[in-house]
C-alpha positions in Angstrom: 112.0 114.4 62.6 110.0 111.4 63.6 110.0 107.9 62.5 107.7 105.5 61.7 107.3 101.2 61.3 107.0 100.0 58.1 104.2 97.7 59.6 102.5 100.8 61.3 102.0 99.1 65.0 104.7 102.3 67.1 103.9 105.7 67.7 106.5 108.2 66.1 110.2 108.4 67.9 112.5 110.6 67.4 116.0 110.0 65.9 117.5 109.0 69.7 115.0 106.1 70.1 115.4 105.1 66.4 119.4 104.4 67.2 118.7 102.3 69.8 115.6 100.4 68.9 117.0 98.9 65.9 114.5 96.6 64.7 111.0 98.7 65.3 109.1 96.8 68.3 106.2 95.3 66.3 108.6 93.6 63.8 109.0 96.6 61.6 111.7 98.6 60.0 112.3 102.1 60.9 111.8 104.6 58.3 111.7 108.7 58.6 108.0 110.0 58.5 108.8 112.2 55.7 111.9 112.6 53.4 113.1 115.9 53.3 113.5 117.3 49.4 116.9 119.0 48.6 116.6 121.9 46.5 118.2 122.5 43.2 120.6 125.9 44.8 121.4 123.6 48.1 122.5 121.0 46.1 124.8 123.0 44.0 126.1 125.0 47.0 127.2 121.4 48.5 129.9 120.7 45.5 132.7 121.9 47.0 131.7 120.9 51.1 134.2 118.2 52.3 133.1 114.5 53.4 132.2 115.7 56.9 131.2 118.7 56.2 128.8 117.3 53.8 128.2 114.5 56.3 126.8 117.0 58.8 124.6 118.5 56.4 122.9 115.5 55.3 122.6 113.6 58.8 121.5 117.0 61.0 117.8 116.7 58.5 117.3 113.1 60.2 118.8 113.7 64.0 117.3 117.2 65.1 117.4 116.1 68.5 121.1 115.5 68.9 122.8 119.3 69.2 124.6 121.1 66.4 127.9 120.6 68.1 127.7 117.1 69.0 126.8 116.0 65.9 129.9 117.7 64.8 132.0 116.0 66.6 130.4 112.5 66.4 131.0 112.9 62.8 134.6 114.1 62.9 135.6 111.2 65.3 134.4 108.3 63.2 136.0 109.8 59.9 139.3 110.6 61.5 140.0 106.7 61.4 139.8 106.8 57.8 143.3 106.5 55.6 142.2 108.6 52.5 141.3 112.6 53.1 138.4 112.3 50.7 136.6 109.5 52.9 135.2 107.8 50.0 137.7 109.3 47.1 136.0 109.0 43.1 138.5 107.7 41.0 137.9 107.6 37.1 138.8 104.3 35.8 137.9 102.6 31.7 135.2 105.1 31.3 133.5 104.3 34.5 133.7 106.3 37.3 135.0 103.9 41.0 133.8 105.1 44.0 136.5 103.8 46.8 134.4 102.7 49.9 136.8 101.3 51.7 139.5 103.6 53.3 137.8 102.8 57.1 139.3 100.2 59.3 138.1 96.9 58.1 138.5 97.7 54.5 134.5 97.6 53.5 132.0 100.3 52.6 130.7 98.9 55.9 133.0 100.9 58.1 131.1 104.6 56.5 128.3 103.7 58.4 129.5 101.4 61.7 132.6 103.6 62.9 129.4 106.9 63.3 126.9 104.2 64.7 129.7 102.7 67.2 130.1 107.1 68.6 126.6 107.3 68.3 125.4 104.6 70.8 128.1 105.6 73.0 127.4 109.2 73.2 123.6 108.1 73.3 124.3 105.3 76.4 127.2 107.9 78.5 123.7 110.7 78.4 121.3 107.9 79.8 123.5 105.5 81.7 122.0 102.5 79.7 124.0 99.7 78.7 123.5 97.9 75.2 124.1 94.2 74.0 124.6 94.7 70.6 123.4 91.2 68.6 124.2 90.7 65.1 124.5 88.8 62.0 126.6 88.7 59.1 127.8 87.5 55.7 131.2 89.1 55.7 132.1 92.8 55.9 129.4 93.8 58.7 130.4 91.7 61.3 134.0 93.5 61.3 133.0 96.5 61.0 130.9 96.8 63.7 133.4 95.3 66.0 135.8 98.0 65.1 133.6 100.1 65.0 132.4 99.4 69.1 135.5 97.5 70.3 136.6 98.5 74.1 134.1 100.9 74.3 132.2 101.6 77.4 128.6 99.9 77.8 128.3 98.0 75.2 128.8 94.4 74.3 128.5 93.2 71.6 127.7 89.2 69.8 128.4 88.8 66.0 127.2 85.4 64.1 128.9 84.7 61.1 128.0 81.2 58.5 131.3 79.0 59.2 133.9 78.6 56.6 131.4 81.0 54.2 133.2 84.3 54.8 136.4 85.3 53.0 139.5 83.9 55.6 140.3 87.9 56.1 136.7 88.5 57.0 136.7 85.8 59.7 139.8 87.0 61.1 139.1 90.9 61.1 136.8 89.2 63.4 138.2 86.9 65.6 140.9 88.4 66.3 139.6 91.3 68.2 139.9 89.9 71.8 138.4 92.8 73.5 136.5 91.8 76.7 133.1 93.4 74.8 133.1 91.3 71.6 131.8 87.9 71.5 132.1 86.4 68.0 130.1 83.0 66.9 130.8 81.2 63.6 127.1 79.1 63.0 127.5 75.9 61.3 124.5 76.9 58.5 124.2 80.0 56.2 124.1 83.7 56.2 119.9 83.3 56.4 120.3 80.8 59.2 122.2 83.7 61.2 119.8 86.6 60.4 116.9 84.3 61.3 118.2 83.8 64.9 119.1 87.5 64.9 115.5 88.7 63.6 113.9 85.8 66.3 116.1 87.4 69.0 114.7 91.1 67.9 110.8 89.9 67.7 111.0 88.5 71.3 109.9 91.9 73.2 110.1 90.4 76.9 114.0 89.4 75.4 114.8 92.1 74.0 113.9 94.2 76.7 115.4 91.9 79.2 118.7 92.4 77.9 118.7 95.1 76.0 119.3 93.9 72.6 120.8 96.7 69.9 121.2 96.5 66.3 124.1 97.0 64.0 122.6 95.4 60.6 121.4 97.5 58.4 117.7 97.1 60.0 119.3 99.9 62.2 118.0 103.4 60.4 121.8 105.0 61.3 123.4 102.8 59.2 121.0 103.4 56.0 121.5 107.2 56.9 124.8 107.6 56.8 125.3 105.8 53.6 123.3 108.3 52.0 126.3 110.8 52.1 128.3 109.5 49.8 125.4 108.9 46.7 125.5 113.0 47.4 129.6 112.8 47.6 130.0 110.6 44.5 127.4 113.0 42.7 129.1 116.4 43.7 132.4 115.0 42.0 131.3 113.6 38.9 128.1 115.7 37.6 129.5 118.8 35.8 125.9 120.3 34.9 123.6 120.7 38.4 120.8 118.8 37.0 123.1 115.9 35.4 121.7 112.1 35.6 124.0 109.8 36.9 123.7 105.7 37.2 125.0 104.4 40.4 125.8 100.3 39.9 126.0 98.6 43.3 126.9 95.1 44.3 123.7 94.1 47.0 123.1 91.2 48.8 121.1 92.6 51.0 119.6 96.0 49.6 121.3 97.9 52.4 123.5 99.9 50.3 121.0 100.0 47.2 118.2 101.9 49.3 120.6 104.1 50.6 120.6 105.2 47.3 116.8 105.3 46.8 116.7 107.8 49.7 119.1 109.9 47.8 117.0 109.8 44.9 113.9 110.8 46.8 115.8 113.5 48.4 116.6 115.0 44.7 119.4 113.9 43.8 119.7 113.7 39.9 120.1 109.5 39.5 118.7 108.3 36.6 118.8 104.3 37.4 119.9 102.3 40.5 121.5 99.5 38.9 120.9 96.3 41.1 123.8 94.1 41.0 123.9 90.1 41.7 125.8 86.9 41.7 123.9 84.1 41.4 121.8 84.3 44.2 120.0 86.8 42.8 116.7 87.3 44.2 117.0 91.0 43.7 117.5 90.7 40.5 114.6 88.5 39.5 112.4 90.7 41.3 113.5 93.5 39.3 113.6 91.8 35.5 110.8 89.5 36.1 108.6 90.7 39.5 109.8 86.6 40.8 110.9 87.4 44.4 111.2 83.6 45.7 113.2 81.8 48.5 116.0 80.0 46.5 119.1 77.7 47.7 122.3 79.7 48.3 124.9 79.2 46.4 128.7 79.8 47.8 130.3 82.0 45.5 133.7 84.5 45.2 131.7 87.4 46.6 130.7 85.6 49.5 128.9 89.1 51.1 126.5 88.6 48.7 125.4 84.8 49.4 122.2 85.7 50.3 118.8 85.1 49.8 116.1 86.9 52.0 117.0 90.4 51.5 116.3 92.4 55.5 116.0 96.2 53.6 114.1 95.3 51.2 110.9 96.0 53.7 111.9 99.6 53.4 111.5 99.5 50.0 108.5 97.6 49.8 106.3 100.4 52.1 107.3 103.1 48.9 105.8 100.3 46.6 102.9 100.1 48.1 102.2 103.6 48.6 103.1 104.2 52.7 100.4 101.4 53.6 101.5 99.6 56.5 99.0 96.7 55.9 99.8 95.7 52.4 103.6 95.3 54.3 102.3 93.3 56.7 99.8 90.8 54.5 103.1 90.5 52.1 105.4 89.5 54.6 102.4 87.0 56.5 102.2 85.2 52.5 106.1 85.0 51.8 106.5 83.5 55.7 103.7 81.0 54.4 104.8 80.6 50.9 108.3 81.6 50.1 107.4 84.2 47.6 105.6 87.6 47.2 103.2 88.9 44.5 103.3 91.8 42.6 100.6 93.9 40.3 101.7 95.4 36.9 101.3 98.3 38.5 103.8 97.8 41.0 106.5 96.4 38.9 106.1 99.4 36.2 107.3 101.5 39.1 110.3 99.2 40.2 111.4 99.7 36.6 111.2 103.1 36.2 113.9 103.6 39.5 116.1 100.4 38.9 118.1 98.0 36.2 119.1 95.0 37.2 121.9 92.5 36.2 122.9 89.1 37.4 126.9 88.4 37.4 127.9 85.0 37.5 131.1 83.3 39.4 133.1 82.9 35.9 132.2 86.8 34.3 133.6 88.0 37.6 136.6 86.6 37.8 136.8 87.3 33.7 136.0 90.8 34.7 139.0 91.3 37.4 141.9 90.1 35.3 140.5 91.9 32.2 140.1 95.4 34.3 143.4 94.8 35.5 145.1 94.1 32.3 143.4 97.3 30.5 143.8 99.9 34.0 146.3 98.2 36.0 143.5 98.6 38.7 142.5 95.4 41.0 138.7 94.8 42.0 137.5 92.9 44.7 134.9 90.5 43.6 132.0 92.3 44.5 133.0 95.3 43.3 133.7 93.1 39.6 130.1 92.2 40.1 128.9 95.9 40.0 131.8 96.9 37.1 130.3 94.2 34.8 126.6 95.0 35.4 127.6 98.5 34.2 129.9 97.6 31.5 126.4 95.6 30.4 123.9 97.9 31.1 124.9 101.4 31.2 125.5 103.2 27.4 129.0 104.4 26.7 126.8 108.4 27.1 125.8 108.0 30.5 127.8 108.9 33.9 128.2 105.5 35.3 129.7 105.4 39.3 130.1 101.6 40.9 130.4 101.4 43.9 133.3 99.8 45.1 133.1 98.1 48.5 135.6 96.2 49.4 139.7 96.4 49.5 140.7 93.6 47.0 142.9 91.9 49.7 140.1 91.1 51.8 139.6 88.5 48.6 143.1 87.6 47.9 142.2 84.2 46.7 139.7 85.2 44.3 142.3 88.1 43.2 144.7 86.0 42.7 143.0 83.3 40.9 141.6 85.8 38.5 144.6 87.9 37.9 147.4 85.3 39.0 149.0 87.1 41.2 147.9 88.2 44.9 146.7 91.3 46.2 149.5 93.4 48.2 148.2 93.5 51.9 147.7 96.9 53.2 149.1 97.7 56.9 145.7 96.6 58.6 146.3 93.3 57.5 149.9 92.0 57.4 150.0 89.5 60.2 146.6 89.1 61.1 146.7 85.9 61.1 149.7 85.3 63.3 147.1 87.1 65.8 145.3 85.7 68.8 141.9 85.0 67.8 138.7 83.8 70.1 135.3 82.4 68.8 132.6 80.3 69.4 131.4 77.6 67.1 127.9 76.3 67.5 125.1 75.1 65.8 122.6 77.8 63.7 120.1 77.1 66.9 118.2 80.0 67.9 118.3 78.4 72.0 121.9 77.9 71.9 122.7 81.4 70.9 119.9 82.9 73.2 121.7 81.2 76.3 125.4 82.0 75.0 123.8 86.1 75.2 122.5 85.5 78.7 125.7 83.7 80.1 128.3 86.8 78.2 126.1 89.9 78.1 126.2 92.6 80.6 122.1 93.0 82.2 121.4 96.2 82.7 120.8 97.5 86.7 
């Protein structure tokens, strides 16, 4: 398997050099040259595999060139810090079916993907020597997850920016309260955008990132999309009781990470009938979707902070299916939204987004309205991104069809907007009781590309 920039300027690199590239050199996205097709009989034959074993069978199509046996084990290691057997148990909830994504360390759907990319680029560096400086930005749930997920381990280091006082206070502290000599956290007075702009500007300076050998952990890395296709095939495997049965997956995206991850499932064969694109209010996804208006906005702070976003990094991958694997149309869209803000779309084009995805916007008041009244009917407590995909479903999906939301974050890790919803708080699972009595460390500067650059270079580890 080889893999390919969405903006056509690398030659094909295997799955190794994919890991640790991250962002494709000429500004790209990595994507695999061909999507492998699941047949009908393999698909059936996968119902009864378990999470890893199921893990294995998915992720060994994409990494041929890492052996059988490692793979294995790579896999086993970074689902043995999970708390639940199943991984990412189904649970069957008001007619809708909740797909738990966050049994890992941090609590978030984030921790499926970061605790195998954390083994990976430490299996990958031990082989070559290398050493890896790990830069990355995030709205909430990444940022702790891949600290967890590469915390005290050996040749990496790794820098984390995060907006300031715009993450849930859990979020910040699953953060800064990993002390590790490798992590290096920085809270960026500015936005989520701000931060993934100085992360992207970092990433598209070659002689930089070559200098100090920059890694990604965002979902630009192709690892983290990968494994996140597992459980679309997990989810599907436990709640499809005919082999060819169509089922709508509704997930809370911000960034259309998780969402794709999906798409690839689809274009592998699995039987979904609609990715349901779920928004707060900023909700550029969404008008893409309903109305073809992607725009730059003004983000709006909001209960489901991991979704206060407007410039969505994935949706690149997307955009190279839309416009039928041609690397230039990628290109001459993303030179007019740099120069305008916004990108145009044909009838065409929009007829096609339709056919694969629904959208719904969820504002602050339905999904706080959608917590206490889930709780009241099920006794079961949503985190308020999860609330955002639960209504979206409730609205969209008809009372026939096999609806699974994804759910991606531990309610505690939003106590506050829990509690204001339901009126009581969240109990705190193990992880968290006492975090923050904990020692914490963090750097807070200004979103300035030059100040973070030069915070890298005085903390990071060069390479010999």
């Amino acid at each position: 398997m080889k893999y390919i920039s969405t903006r056509g300027g690398i030659a094909p690199v295997g799955f190794r050099e994919a890991v640790m590239m991250g962002l494709a050199t000429d500004g790209g996205l990595l994507l695999p040259e061909a999507i492998p097709v699941i047949d009908r009989a393999t698909l059936a034959s996968w119902k009864g595999l378990s999470y890893q074993e199921l893990a294995f069978r998915i992720i060994s199509l994409f990494a041929d060139d890492i052996p059988a046996d490692d793979l294995r084990r790579l896999i086993d290691r970074s689902y043995a810090t999970f708390t639940h057997p199943e991984i990412t148990p189904v649970v069957h909830q008001d007619g809708l079916y909740i797909l738990e994504l966050f049994h890992g360390p941090t609590l978030a759907f984030k921790d499926v993907a970061l605790q195998l990319l954390g083994n990976l680029f430490e299996y990958l560096l031990h082989e070559s020597g290398q050493k890896l400086n790990i830069v990355g930005a995030t709205s909430g749930d990444t940022g702790s997850a891949a600290i967890h997920g590469v915390r005290g381990k050996e040749n990496i280091n790794i820098f984390i920016l995060h907006p300031q006082g715009k993450t849930s206070p859990i979020q910040a502290l699953q953060m800064t309260t990993v002390t590790d000599p490798n992590v290096h956290n920085i809270a960026a007075r500015g936005t989520f955008d701000d931060c993934q702009n100085i992360v992207k500007a970092l990433f598209n300076d070659l002689a930089f990132k070559e200098e100090y050998s920059l890694g990604a952990v965002n979902s630009i890395n192709w690892a983290r999309v990968l494994a996140q296709v597992v459980y679309y095939f997990y989810a599907w495997c436990r709640v499809s009781g005919q082999e060819n049965e169509q089922v709508v997956f509704a997930v809370p995206t911000g960034n259309f990470g998780d969402i794709f991850a999906g798409y690839v499932a689809k274009r592998m064969g699995l039987p979904i009938d609609k990715l349901l694109l779920a928004t707060n209010e900023n909700n550029i996804l969404s008008r893409f979707i309903a109305h073809g208006d992607y725009s730059v906005g003004t983000v709006v702070s909001t209960v489901s902070p991991s979704m206060d976003i407007q410039v969505a990094s994935n949706f690149e991958r997307y955009l190279f299916y839309l416009f039928g694997e041609e690397p230039a149309r990628v290109r001459q869209a993303f030179a007019d939204f740099a120069a305008s803000g916004r990108m145009e779309f044909t009838e065409a084009e929009m007829a096609r987004v339709r056919e694969e995805f629904l959208t719904r916007s969820v504002n602050q008041a339905e999904t706080l309205a959608t917590i206490a009244a889930f709780h009241a009917e099920t006794g079961y407590l949503l985190d308020p991104h999860t609330a955002v995909g639960v209504k979206a479903a409730q609205d969209a999906v008809a009372p026939d069809r096999i609806a699974v939301c994804l759910a991606t974050a531990h309610p505690a890790k939003f106590g506050e907007a829990v509690e204001k919803a339901t009126g009581t708080a969240p109990p705190l699972p193990a992880s968290l009781q006492g975090i923050d009595r904990l020692p914490s460390r963090c750097e807070v500067m200004d979103a300035d590309l030059e100040q973070v650059r030069r915070f890298i270079i005085e903390n990071c580890r060069v390479q010999p």
